[in-house]
Backbone bond lengths (Angstrom), bond angles and torsions (degrees), N, CA, C in turn:
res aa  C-N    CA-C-N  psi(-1)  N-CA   C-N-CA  omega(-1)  CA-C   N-CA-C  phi
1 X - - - 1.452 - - 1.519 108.31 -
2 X 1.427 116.63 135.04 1.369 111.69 160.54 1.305 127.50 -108.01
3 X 1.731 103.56 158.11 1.458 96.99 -178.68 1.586 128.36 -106.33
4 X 1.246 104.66 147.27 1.901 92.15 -166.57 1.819 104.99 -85.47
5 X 1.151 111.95 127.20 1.786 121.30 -173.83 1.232 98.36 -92.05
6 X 2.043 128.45 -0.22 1.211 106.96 -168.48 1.879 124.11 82.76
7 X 1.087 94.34 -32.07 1.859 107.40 178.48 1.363 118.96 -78.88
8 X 1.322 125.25 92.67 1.636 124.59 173.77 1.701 95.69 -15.73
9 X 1.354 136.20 131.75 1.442 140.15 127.05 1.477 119.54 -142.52
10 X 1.478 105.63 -134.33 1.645 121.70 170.55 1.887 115.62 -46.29
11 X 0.555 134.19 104.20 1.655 123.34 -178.46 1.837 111.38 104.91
12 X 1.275 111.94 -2.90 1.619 98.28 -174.67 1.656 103.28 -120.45
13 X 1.076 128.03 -175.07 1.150 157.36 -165.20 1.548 122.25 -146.18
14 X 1.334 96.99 110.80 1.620 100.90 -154.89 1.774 76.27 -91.78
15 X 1.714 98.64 -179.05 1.417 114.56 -157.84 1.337 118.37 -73.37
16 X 1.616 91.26 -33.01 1.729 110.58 -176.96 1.884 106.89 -61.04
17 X 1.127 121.62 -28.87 1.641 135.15 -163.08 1.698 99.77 41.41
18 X 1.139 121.40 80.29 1.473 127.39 175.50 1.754 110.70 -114.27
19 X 1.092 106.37 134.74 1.675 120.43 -157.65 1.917 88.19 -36.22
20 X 1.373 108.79 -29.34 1.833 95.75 -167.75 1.292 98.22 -74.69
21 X 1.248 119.90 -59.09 1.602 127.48 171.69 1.540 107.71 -25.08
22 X 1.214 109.21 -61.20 1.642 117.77 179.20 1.485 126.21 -42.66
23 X 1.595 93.58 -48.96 1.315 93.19 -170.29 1.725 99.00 -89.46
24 X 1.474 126.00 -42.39 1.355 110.54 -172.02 1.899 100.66 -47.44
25 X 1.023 132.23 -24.54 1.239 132.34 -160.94 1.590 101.55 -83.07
26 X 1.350 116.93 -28.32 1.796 109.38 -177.70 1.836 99.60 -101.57
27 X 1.352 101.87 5.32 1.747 100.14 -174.10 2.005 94.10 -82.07
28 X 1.718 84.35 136.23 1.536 93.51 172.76 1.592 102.20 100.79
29 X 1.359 135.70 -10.67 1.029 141.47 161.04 1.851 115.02 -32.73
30 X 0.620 99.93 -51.13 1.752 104.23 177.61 1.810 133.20 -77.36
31 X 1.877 77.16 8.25 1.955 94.55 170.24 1.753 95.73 -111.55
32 X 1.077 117.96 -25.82 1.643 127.99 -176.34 1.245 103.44 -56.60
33 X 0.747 119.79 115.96 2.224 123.17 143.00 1.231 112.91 -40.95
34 X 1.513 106.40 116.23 1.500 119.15 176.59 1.758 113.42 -33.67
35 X 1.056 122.55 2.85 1.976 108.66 -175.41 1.731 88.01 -106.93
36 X 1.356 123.07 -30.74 1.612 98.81 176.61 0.982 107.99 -66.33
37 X 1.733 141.12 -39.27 1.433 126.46 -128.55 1.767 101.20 -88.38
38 X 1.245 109.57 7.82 1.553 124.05 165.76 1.592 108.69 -75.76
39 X 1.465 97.02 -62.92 1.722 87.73 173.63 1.404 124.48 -64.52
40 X 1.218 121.51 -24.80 1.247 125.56 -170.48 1.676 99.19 -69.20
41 X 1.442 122.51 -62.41 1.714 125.38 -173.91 1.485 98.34 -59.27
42 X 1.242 131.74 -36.24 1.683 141.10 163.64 1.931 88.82 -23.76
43 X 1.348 94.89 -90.58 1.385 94.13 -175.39 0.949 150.55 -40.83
44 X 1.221 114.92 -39.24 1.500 138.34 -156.67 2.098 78.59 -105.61
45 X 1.144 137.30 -11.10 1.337 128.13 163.07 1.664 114.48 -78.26
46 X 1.679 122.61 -41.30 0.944 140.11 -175.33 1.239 123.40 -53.88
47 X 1.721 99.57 -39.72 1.377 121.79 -162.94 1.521 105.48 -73.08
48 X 1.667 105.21 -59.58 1.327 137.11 -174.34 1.913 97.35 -50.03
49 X 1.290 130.12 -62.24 1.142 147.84 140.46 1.721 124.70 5.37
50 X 1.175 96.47 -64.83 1.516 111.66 178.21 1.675 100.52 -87.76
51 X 1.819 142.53 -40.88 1.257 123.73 154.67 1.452 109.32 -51.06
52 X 1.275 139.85 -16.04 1.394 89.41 177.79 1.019 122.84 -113.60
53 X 1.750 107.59 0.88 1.903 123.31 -178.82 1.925 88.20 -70.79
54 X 1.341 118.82 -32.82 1.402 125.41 -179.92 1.762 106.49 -48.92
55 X 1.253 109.39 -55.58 1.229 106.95 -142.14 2.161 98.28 -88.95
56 X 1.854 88.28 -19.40 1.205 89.73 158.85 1.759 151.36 -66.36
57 X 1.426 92.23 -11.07 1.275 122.57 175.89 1.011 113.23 -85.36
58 X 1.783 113.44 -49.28 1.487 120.29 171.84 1.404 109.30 -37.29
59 X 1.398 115.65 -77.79 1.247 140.37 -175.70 1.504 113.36 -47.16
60 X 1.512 126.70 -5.80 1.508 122.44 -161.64 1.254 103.13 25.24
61 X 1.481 132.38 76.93 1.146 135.72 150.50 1.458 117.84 -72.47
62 X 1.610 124.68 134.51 1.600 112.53 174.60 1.678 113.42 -53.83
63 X 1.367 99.63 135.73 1.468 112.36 -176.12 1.631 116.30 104.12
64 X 1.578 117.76 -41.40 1.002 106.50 152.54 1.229 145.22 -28.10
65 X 1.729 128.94 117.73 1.195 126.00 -169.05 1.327 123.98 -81.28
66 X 1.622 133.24 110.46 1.387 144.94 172.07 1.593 104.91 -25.07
C-alpha cells in the first residue's frame, strides 16, 4: 500500500493533468502489485477527465454544462 505525503510525485496527478504530469504519474507501474495499478489509471483518468470537461466550459462547447 502506498501512502499519499500530499507532494505531486511518482503515482499522483498534479492539477494541470499535462501528458508529463500523466505520465510521471503511471511511471513505476511495473514495481506496483497488480491491485494498485487500478487506482493508479483511476486517477490519472479522473484527472485527464476534469481538464477536459474544464476546457469544455472554457470553450462553451455544445453540451457543456452551465
Amino acid at each position: 500500500m502506498t501512502r499519499d505525503t500530499g507532494e505531486p510525485g511518482p503515482g499522483t496527478v498534479e492539477d494541470d493533468a499535462t501528458p508529463g504530469s500523466v505520465a510521471e504519474a503511471l511511471s513505476g507501474l511495473d514495481d506496483l502489485p497488480l491491485e494498485e495499478h487500478v487506482a493508479r489509471f483511476g486517477a490519472v483518468h479522473d484527472r485527464l477527465r476534469a481538464r477536459l470537461d474544464g476546457q469544455d466550459e472554457q470553450a462553451g462547447a455544445p453540451g457543456a454544462e452551465a
